[in-house]
C-alpha positions, 0 to 999 in steps of 0.5 A, spaced: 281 247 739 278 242 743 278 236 739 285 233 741 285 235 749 279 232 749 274 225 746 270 225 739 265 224 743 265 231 747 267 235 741 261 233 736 256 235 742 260 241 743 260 242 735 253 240 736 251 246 741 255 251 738 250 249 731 244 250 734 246 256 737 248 260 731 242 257 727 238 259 732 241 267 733 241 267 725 233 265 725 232 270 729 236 276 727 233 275 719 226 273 720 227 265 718 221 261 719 224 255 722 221 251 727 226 248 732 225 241 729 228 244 723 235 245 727 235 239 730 234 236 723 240 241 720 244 240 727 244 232 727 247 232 719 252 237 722 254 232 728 254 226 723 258 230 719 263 233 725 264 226 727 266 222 722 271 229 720 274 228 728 276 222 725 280 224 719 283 229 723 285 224 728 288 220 724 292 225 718 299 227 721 299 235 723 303 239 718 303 246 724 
């Protein structure tokens, strides 16, 4: 996991990447008609998302 050996910040781009990739991989095998923009979109939403979930994580206790 790359959250706690590294930033919030780090990991929300790393996310962020990882989100476009897919999206991408998946646009492209199943014929999608999304223009990179519309990634971009998706892709912002889930960084949004992402970072304020960082943050719970942060600061809920491990139960592992």
């Amino acid at each position: 996991m790359i959250l706690p050996q590294s930033s919030n910040l780090f990991a929300t781009a790393l996310d962020g990447v990882l989100v476009i990739l897919v999206i991408w991989f998946v646009s492209l095998s199943t014929d999608w008609t999304m223009s990179f923009g519309d990634i971009l979109i998706i892709t912002a939403l889930a960084g949004f998302f992402e970072y304020f979930f960082h943050m719970w994580l942060r600061r809920v206790p491990s139960r592992i």
